[in-house]
C-alpha positions in Angstrom: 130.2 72.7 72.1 132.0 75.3 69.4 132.8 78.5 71.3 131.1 80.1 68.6 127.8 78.6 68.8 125.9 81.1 71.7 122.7 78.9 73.6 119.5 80.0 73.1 118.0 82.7 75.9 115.5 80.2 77.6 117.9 77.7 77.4 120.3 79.7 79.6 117.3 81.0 81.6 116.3 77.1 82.1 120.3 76.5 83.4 120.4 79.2 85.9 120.5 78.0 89.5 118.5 79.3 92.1 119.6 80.9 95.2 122.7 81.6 93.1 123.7 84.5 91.3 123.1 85.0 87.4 125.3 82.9 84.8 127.8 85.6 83.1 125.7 86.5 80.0 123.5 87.8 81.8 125.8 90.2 83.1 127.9 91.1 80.1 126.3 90.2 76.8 125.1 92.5 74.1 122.3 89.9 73.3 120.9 89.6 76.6 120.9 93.6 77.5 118.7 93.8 74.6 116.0 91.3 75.9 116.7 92.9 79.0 115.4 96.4 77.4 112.6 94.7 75.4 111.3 92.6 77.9 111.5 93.8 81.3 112.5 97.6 81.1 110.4 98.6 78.5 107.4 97.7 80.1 107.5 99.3 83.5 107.0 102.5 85.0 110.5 104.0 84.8 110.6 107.1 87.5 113.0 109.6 85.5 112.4 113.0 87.2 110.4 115.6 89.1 108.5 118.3 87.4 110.2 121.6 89.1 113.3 120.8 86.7 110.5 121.7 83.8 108.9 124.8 85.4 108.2 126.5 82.4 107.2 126.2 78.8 109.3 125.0 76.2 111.3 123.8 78.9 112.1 120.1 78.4 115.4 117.4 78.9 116.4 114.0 77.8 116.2 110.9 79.2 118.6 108.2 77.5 118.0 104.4 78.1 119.7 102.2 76.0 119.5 103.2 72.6 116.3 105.3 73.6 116.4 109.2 74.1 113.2 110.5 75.4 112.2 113.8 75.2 109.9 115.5 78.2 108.7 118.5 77.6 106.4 120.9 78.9 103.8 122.6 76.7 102.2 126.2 76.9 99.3 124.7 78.8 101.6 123.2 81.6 101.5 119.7 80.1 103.8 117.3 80.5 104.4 115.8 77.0 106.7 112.9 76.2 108.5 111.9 72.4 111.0 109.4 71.3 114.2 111.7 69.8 113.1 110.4 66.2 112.5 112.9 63.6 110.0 111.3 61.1 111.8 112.1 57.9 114.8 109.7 57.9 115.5 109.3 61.8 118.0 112.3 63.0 118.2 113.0 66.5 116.1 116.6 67.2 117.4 117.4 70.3 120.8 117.3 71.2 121.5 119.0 74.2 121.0 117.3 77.6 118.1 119.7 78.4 116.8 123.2 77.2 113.9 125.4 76.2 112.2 125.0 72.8 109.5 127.0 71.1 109.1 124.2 68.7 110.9 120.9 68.3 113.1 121.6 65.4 115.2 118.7 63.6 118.7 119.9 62.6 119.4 117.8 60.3 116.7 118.8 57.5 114.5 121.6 59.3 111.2 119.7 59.9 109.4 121.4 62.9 107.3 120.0 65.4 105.2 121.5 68.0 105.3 120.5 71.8 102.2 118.7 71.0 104.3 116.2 68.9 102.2 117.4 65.7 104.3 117.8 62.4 104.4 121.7 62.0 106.0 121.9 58.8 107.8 119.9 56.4 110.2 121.6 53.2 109.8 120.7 50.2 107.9 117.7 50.4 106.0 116.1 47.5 102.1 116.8 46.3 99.8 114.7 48.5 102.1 114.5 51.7 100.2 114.1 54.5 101.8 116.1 57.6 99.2 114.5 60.1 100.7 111.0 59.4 104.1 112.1 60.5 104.1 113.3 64.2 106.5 112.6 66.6 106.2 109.0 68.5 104.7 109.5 71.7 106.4 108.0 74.6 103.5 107.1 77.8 104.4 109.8 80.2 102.7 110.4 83.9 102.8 112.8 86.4 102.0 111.5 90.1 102.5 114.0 92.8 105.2 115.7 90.8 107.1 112.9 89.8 107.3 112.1 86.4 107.5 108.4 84.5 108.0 106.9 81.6 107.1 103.8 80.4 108.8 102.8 76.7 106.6 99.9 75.5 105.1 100.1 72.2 101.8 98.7 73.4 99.7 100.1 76.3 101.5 100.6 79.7 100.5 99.0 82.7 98.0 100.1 84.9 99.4 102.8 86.7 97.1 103.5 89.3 96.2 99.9 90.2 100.0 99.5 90.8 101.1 102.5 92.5 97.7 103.6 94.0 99.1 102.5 97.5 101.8 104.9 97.6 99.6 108.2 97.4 99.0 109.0 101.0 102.8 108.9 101.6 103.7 111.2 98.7 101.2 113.5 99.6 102.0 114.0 103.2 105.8 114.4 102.6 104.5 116.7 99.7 106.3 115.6 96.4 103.9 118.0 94.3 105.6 120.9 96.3 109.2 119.8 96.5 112.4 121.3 94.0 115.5 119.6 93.3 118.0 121.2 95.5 120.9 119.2 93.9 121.5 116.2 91.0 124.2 114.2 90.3 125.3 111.7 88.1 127.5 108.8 89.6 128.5 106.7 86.0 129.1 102.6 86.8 130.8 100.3 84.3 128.6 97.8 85.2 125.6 95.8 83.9 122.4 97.4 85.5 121.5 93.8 87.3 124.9 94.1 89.7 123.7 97.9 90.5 120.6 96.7 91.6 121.6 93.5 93.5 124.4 95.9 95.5 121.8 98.3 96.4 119.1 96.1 97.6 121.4 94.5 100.3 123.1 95.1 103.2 125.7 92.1 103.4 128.4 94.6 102.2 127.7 97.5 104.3 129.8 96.8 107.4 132.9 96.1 105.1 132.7 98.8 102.2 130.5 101.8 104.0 131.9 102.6 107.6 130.2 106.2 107.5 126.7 104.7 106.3 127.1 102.3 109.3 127.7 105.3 111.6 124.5 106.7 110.8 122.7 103.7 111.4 122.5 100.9 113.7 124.3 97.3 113.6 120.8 95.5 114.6 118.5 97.3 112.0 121.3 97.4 109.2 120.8 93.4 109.5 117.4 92.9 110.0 116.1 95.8 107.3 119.5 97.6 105.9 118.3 97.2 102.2 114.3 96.8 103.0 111.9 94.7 104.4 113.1 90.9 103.1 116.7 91.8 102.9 118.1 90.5 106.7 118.0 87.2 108.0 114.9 85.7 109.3 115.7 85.6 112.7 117.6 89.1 112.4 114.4 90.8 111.4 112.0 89.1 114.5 114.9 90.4 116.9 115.0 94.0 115.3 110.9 94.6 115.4 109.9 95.1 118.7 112.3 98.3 118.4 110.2 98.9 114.6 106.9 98.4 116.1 107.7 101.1 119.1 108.8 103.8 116.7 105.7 103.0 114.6 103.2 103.3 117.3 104.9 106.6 118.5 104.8 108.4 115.0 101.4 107.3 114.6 100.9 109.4 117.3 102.1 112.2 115.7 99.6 111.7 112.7 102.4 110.8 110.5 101.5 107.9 107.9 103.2 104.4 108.0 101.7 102.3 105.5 103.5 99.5 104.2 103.7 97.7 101.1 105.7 94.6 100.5 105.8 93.1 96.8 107.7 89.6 96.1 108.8 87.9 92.7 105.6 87.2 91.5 104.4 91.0 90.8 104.9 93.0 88.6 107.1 95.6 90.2 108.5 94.0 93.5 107.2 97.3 95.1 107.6 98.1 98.5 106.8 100.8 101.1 108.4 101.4 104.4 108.7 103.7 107.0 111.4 103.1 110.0 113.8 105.0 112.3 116.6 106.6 110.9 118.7 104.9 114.6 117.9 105.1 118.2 120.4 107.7 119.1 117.9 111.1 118.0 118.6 111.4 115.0 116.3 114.3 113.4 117.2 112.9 109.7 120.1 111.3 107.7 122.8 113.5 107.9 126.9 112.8 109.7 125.3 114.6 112.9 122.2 113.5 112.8 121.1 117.9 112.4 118.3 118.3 109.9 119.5 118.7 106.5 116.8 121.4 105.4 115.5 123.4 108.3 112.2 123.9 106.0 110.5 120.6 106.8 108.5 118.7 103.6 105.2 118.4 102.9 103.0 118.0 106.3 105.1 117.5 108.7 105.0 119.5 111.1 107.4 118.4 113.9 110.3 115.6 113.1 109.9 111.8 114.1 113.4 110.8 113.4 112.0 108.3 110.5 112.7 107.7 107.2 110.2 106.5 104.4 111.5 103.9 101.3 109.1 104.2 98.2 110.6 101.0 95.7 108.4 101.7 92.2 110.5 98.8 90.5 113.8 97.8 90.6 115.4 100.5 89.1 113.5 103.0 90.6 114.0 104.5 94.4 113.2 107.2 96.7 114.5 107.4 100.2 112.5 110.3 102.1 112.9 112.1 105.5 111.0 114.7 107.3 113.0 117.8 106.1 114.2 116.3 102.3 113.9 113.4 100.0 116.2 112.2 97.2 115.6 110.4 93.9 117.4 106.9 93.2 117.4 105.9 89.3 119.1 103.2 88.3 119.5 103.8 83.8 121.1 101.0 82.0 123.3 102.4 78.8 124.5 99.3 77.7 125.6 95.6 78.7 128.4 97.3 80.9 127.8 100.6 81.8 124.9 101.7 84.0 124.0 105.4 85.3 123.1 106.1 88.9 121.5 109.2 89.2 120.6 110.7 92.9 118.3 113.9 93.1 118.4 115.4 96.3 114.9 117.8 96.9 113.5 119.7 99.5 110.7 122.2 99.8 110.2 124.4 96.8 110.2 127.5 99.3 113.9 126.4 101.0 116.5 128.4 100.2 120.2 127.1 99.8 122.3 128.9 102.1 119.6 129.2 104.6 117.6 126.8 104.8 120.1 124.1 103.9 123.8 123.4 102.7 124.4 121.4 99.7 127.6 119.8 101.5 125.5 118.9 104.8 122.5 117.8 102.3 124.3 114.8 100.3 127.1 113.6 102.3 125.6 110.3 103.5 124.4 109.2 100.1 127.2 111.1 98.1 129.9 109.2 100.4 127.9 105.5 100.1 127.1 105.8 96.5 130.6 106.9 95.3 132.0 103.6 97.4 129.2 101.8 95.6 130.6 102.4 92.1 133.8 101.2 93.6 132.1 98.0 94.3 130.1 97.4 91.2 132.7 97.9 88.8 135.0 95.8 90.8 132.2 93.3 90.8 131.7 93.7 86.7 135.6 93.1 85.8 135.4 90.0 88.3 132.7 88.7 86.1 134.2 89.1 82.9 137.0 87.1 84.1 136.9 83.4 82.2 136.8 82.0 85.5 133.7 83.3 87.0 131.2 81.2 88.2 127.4 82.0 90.3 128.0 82.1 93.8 125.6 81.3 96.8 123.3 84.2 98.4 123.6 84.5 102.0 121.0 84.8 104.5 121.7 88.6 104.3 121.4 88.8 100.2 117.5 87.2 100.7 116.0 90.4 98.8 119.0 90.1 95.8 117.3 86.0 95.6 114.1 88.0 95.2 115.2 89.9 92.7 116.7 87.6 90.5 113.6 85.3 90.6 111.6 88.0 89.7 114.4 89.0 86.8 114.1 85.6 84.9 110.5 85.3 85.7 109.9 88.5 83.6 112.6 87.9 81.1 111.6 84.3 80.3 107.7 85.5 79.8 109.0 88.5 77.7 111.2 85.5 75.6 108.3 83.1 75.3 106.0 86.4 74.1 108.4 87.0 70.8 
């Protein structure tokens, strides 16, 4: 076949092999990162943020996907209000800076103002009969659920919200998102497709050899059975590894504290899941070197510790690992083909005070240390897969929720494909 010639999508989704990783263009081409945007990414719920970095009015920030830039901002009435960066006369970016506080929304390039409502304010100079009304901002879905905000891109109507993440309010209430601040946010860049930053994060088959400190937070047994989530471990890893689950369940049960579970596979629509487990069975009060709390202020309504920690998967790219005293934000954004931003926002109770109540050093190292080895990883991964002689590998028994992902992947890219 002429080098040249590049195989149609569905003919490359048709080739891949299951129980294998992806063929390289899924990894590294231009082409396939945009049916990647327009038919899987585009049409979820993307968690970007919580609403105490928008406290006041005019206060808003951008969220960049892709070629997208998103601007949330919060009106004089306390709504949440989302626009695509596009100004209606011939395309300019409005806002530049990464975040800020507006009166109005003000293009720089020709001066047309718009008002947090999206609504054209004023327009110079334009010609008899010009209809302002016809030219507001495009809105961008935007929802609010227990503090956190999401997005959802897709030109058409979103999916249902609450019939997908309906199951997840009891949790977010009692470890009390609507009443959490971000104590600290950083931004950990990855030159690497978005797919390999997902498959390294939702298994555990590299922990033991690329995170030694993660490991000595948490036990050898549950690292294998459930180290990236329920489905991740071996089959017979994960039977071994519940009677030790099903003990600390019954006993913070006990204590009131929830423990609803929610397990999605590749054939919905988010691969959702909900889980609450110990952190080890060595004390631990939360995830932190020591095992000391991180925040002495505990979240939400807890009221006494139960050495557990709570994972909340919305989608793939979307994460939020909580304990009894803080919780931080995983968002996975793809930027292009190769280069992926991992975001981690790290809050706690809006009355904790840093300093006090909590140190920022104490707070992050866990996730600070694993995720800065994870770039490591990923981009080492991505320049392996450039190579000319890179060809899909076999999962392991320990990569089972990466096989779920990828089935899901192509199941939602190829129906996104056949759609256009």
């Amino acid at each position: 076949m002429n080098a040249l010639v590049k195989p149609a999508p569905d003919a490359v989704i048709a080739a891949q092999r299951p129980g294998f990783s992806l063929e390289q263009p899924f990894y590294c081409s231009e082409d396939f990162f945009r049916l990647d945007m327009d038919c899987v990414l585009s049409r979820k719920w993307l968690l970007v943020d919580h609403v105490s970095r928008i406290p006041n009015p005019g206060d808003y920030f951008l969220f960049e996907i892709g070629s997208e830039s998103i601007i949330v901002v919060r009106t004089a009435e306390g709504r949440v209000n989302a626009f695509f960066n596009v100004c209606r006369h011939r395309g300019s970016r409005i806002c530049l800076d990464a975040e800020g506080n507006r009166r109005t929304l003000s293009c720089p390039y020709h001066a047309w103002v718009y008002n947090l409502d999206g609504s054209l304010r004023t327009a110079r100079l334009m010609p008899e009969g010009f209809d302002a009304s016809t030219y507001n901002l495009h809105p961008c879905h935007v929802r609010v659920y227990h503090g956190l905000i999401f997005l959802c891109l897709s030109p058409g109507d979103p999916p249902d919200f609450d019939a997908l993440y309906g199951g997840f309010a009891r949790t977010l209430d009692f470890h009390g998102f609507a009443d959490a601040k971000v104590a600290v946010r950083r931004n950990y860049p990855n030159a690497a497709n978005w797919k390999l930053v997902v498959e390294n994060f939702i298994e555990c088959y590299h922990c033991a050899p690329a995170h030694r400190e993660y490991c000595e937070v948490h036990p050898a047994d549950q690292l294998l059975a459930l180290g990236a989530g329920p489905g991740s471990g071996p089959q017979e890893a994960t039977e071994q590894y519940q009677p030790k689950l099903d003990a600390w369940l019954e006993s913070t049960r006990k204590l009131g504290h929830p423990t609803d579970e929610i397990d999605e596979d590749e054939n919905t629509e988010n691969m959702a899941q909900l889980v609450r487990m110990p952190i080890n069975d060595r004390g631990f009060l939360s995830e932190t070197r020591d095992g000391s709390l991180a925040c002495r202020k505990l979240m939400g309504r807890f009221r006494e510790t139960d050495g557990g920690e709570t994972a909340l998967v919305f989608n793939p790219v979307s994460y939020i690992l909580a304990f009894n005293d803080f919780a931080m934000m995983v968002r996975f954004t793809p930027r292009d083909a190769l280069n992926t931003d991992a975001e981690l926002v790290w809050l706690v109770h809006k009355d904790a005070e840093e300093g006090k109540d909590y140190d920022v050093d104490h707070l992050t190292w866990v996730w600070d240390t694993t995720i800065r080895q994870d770039k490591t990883i990923t981009e080492n991964n991505q320049l392996g897969v450039l190579s000319s002689r890179y060809r899909p590998g076999p999962y392991s028994d320990h990569e089972a929720r990466v096989r779920t992902f990828t089935a899901w992947y192509l199941r939602h890219l190829g129906e996104g494909v056949a759609g256009t």
